[in-house]
N, C-alpha and C positions, 0 to 999 in steps of 0.2 A: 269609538270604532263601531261601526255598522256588525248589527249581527247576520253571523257568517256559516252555515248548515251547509257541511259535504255534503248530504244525502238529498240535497236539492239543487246542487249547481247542475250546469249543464257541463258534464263532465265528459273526457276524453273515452272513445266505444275501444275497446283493448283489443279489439280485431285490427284495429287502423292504426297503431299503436306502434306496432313492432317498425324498429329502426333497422337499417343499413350498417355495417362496419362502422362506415366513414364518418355518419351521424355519430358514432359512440366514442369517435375520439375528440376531444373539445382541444380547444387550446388550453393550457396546464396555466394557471397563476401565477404573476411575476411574484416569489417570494420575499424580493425587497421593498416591492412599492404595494401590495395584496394586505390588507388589514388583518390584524386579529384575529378579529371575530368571524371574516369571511370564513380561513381558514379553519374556525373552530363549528362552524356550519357545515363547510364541508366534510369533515369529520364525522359529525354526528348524524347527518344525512346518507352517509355510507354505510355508519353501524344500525341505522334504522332500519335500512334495504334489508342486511346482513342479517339481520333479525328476521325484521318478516319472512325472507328467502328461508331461512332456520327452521323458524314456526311452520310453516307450509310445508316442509320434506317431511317433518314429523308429522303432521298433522297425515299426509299422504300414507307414509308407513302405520299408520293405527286406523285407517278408513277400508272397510271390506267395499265400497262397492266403487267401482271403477267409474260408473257414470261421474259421479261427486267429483274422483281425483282427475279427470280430466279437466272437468272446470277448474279448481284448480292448477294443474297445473297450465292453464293456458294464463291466470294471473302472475304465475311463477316464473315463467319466463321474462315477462315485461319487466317485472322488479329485477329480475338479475341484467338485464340492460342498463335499468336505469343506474345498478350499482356501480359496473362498467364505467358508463356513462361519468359520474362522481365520481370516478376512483380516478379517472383521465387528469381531472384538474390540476393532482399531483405534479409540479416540476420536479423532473429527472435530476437538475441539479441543487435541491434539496435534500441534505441528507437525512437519513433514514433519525439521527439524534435533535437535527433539526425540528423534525417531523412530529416525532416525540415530545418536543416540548409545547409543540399545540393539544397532542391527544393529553397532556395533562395542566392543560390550562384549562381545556373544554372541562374535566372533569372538574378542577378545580370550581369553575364560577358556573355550570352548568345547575352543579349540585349545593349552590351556595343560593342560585335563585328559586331552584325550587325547593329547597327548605325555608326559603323564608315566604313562601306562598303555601306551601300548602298546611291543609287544618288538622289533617290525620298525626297525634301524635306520636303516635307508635312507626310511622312513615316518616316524618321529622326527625326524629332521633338516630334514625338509622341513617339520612342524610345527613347531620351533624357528624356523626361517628366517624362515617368515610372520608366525609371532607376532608377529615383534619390529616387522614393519611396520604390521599392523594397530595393536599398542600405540601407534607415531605417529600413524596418525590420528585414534585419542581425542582426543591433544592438539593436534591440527590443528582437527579440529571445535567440540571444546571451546573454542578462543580464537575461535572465529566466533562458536558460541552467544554468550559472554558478551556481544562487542561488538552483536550484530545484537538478543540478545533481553533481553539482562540479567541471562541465568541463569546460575548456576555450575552445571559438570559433575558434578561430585556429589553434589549433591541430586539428579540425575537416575539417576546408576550406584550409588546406596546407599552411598559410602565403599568399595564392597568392589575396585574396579579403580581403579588409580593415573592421575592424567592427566601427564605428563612425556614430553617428547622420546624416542622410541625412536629404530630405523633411520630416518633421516629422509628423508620420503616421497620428497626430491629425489636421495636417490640411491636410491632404489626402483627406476629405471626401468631397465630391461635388454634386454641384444638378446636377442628371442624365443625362438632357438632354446635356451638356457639356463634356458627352462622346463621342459626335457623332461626327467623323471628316469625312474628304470629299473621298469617297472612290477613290479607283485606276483604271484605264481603261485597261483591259489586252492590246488592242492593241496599246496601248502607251507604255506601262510600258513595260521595261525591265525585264528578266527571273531574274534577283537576286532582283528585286524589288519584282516579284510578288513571288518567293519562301520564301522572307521576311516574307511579310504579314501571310502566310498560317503559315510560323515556332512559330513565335511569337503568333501567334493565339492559335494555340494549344499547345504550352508553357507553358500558363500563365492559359488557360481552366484547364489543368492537374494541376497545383499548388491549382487552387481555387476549384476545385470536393475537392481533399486529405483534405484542409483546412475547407470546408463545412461538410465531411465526419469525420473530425478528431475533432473538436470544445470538444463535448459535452465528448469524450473520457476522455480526459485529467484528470488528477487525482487533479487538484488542481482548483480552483477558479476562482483564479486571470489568470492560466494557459489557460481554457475553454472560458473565454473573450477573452482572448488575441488572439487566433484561431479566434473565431466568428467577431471580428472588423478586422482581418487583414485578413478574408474570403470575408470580405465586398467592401476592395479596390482591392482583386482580381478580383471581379464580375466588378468592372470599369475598370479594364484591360485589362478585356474579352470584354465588351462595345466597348472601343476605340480601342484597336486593331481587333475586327470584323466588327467595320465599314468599318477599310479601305479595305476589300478584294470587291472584283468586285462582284458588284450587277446584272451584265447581262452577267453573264455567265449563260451556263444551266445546267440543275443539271447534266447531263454527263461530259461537259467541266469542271464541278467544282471538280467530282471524278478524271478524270484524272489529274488536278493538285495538288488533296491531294495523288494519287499514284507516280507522278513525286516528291514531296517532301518527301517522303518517302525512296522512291531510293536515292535523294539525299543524303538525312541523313544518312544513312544505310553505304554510301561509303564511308561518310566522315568520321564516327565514328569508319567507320573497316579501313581507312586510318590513323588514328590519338588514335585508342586504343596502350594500352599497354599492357593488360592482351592478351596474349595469347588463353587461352580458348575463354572469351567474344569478341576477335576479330574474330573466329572461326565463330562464331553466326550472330555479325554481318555481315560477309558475305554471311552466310547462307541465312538471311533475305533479304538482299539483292536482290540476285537471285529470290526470292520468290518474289518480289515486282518489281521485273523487270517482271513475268510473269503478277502480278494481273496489270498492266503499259498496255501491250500490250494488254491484255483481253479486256481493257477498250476501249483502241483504238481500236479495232473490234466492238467494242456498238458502239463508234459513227460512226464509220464508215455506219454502218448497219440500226443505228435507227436516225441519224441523216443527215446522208449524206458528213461527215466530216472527214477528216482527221488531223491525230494530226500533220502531216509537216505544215498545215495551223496556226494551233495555235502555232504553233515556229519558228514564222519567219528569227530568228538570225541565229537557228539551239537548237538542243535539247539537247546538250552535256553541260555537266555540267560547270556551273562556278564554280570560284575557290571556293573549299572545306571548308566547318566550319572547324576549328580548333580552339581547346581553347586552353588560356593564360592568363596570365596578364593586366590589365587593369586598376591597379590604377591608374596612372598618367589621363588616359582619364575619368575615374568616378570622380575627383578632381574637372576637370575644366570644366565640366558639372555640377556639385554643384556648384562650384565660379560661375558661368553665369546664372544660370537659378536655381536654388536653392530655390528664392523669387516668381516665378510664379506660376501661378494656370490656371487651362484652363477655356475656356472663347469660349461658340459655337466650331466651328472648328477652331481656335485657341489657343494662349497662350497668357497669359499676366499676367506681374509683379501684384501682390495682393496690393501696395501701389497704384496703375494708376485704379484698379478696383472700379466702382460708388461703392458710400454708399449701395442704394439699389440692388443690384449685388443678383443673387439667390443663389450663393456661401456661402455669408454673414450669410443668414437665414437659409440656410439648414446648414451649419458647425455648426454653434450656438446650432441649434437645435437638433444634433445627441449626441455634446460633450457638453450638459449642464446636471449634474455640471461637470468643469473640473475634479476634484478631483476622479470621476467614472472611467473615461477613461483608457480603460483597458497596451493602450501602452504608458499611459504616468505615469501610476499605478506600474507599473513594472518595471522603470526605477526608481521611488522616492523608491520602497521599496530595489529595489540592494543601492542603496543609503545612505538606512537608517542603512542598516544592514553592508554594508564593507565600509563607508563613502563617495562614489565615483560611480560613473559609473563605466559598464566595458566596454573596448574598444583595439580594437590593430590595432592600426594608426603609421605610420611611421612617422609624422607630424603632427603637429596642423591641426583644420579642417578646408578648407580653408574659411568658412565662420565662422567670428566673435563672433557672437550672438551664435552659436551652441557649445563653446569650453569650457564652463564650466562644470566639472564634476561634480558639485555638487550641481547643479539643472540643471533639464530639461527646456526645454526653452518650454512652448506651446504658445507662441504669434508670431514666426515667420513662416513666409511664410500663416495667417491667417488675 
């Protein structure tokens, strides 16, 4: 791959930028014939706007001087287009659980590829951990789709993500403060460590807003729970993965590297699409994010004293590009190893080595009493009751033990 520097393309001037209505509605994705991965692009291209747009209100609410929040907000509005923009793609005739099993396939191989790229251990681990809880929601979701719509989970993920019990969602649940891991130091950490943090962050944000936003929707019950408890391990998602971004950055240095992860994304997605048209877009956006990149750089330059060569000591040119794939064999043996843990402060550890009195113990106890309530473990006995079995599509038994019966759920492990 040719090296690739936002902060030197000839990028899109944000005055010239702003779209019409009619630009902002695309044609939406045949979700029959629309791959994967497009889907799980468009996805994460949404929550990255979502983010930025985030980042920037806040950044506006803690800035005393107006001249600054106007610059910004002239970047602000263009990302909220472009989110517009991305969120069109969505077909209408999609439903909202359909939809869902892309926001957790994204999460699932999203966070499968960059734990197995990046060097930062303390950031790896924390990718490992989530992983294996997002992987149970496939298969939490997945046994709703089938009974509520008919569908099986793999016609919908391509075959390429496994549906089978992970961490199970019922021991998901953890006392708060065991969210916080030790955050990262930009001038330590390497550029694909710290573009890490920022992607996963707003990843997992954008799954858990849809999931907050979607709960009460749902047309069934048992369906509306099951939203609301797996809303809830997404808010600890968001926890531990925003701890780790750098706490002493300033709020300029922090825009510019939600704009540098932007671009990044942007290239990767129009390097690695397939559709045609939506590669089109994203490199539209692209350019458009290569402008708001440099814009920023001229803030700090002006209001800071800073330039962005400083804050890229390697150089600014991209490292090697997301691309999605395959990932069972590495989601496998991150269940077989760490499956049984539970975090523990800015760490992990095995749930058999955690003290009696552990705050884990009392807060799990206390969210999932009675079991028999729990909404993802409710929906598993009831596909159960009704087609005798779980549903699943595993190419292999699961490699943990305890999790391999289809005809009870297990809620005593990893608790």
């Amino acid at each position: 791959m040719p090296k690739v520097n936002p902060f030197l393309e000839k990028a899109t001037d944000i005055e010239k930028a702003y779209e019409s209505w009619q630009k902002l509605a695309l044609q939406p994705y045949d979700p029959k014939k629309t791959s994967p991965f497009t889907k799980v692009r468009i996805i994460l291209m949404n929550g990255t706007e979502f983010e930025a747009n985030w980042y920037s209100h806040q950044f506006s609410r803690h800035c005393p001087d107006n001249d600054l929040r106007r610059e910004i907000a002239l970047i602000r509005r263009r990302e909220q287009q472009q989110q517009k923009k991305i969120s069109s793609l969505k077909p209408i005739e999609e439903t909202v659980l359909q939809h869902t099993m892309g926001y957790e396939q994204l999460a699932v191989e999203l966070t499968a590829i960059l734990a197995q790229r990046v060097d930062d251990s303390n950031v790896k681990m924390a990718l490992e951990f989530a992983l294996l809880e997002d992987f149970d929601h496939v298969f939490r979701f997945a046994n709703l789709l089938e009974m509520d719509e008919g569908i099986k989970g793999e016609t919908l993920l391509g075959g390429y993500t496994e549906i089978m019990p992970g961490r199970p969602t019922i021991a998901e649940h953890r006392y708060p403060a065991d969210e916080m891991k030790k955050h990262i130091r930009s001038k330590q950490a390497d550029l694909f460590t710290k573009l890490t943090t920022h992607i996963i962050t707003a990843a997992e944000q954008q799954t858990m807003n849809f999931y907050m936003n979607q709960a009460n929707f749902y047309p069934t019950e048992l369906g509306r729970k099951l939203y609301a408890e797996i809303a809830m391990i997404e808010e600890q998602h968001v926890s531990q993965y925003g701890s780790l971004l750098d706490v002493n950055c300033s709020w300029l240095e922090g825009l510019l590297m939600h704009e540098y992860t932007e671009c990044y994304l942007y290239y990767s997605c129009y390097e690695d699409e397939s559709d045609k048209e939506i590669k089109a877009l994203w490199k539209q956006l692209y350019l458009e994010e290569c402008g708001h990149l440099q814009k920023v750089a001229q803030l700090l330059e002006k209001y800071e004293g800073k330039s962005w060569e400083g804050l890229f000591p390697d150089g600014a040119e991209f490292p090697k590009l997301l691309k999605f794939g395959e990932n069972k064999a590495y989601v496998r043996k991150v269940l077989e190893e760490t499956g049984n843990y539970t975090a523990k402060l800015e760490s992990y550890e095995k749930v058999a080595n955690m003290p009696k009195d552990a705050p884990f113990f009392t807060y799990n106890k206390a969210v999932n009493k009675p079991v028999e309530s729990v909404a993802s473990h409710a929906v598993i006995q009831k596909h159960i009751d009704k087609f005798g079995q779980d549903y699943r599509y595993e190419e292999k038994e699961n490699p943990i033990q305890e999790l391999r019966d289809r005809t009870k759920d297990n809620t005593t492990f990893a608790r």
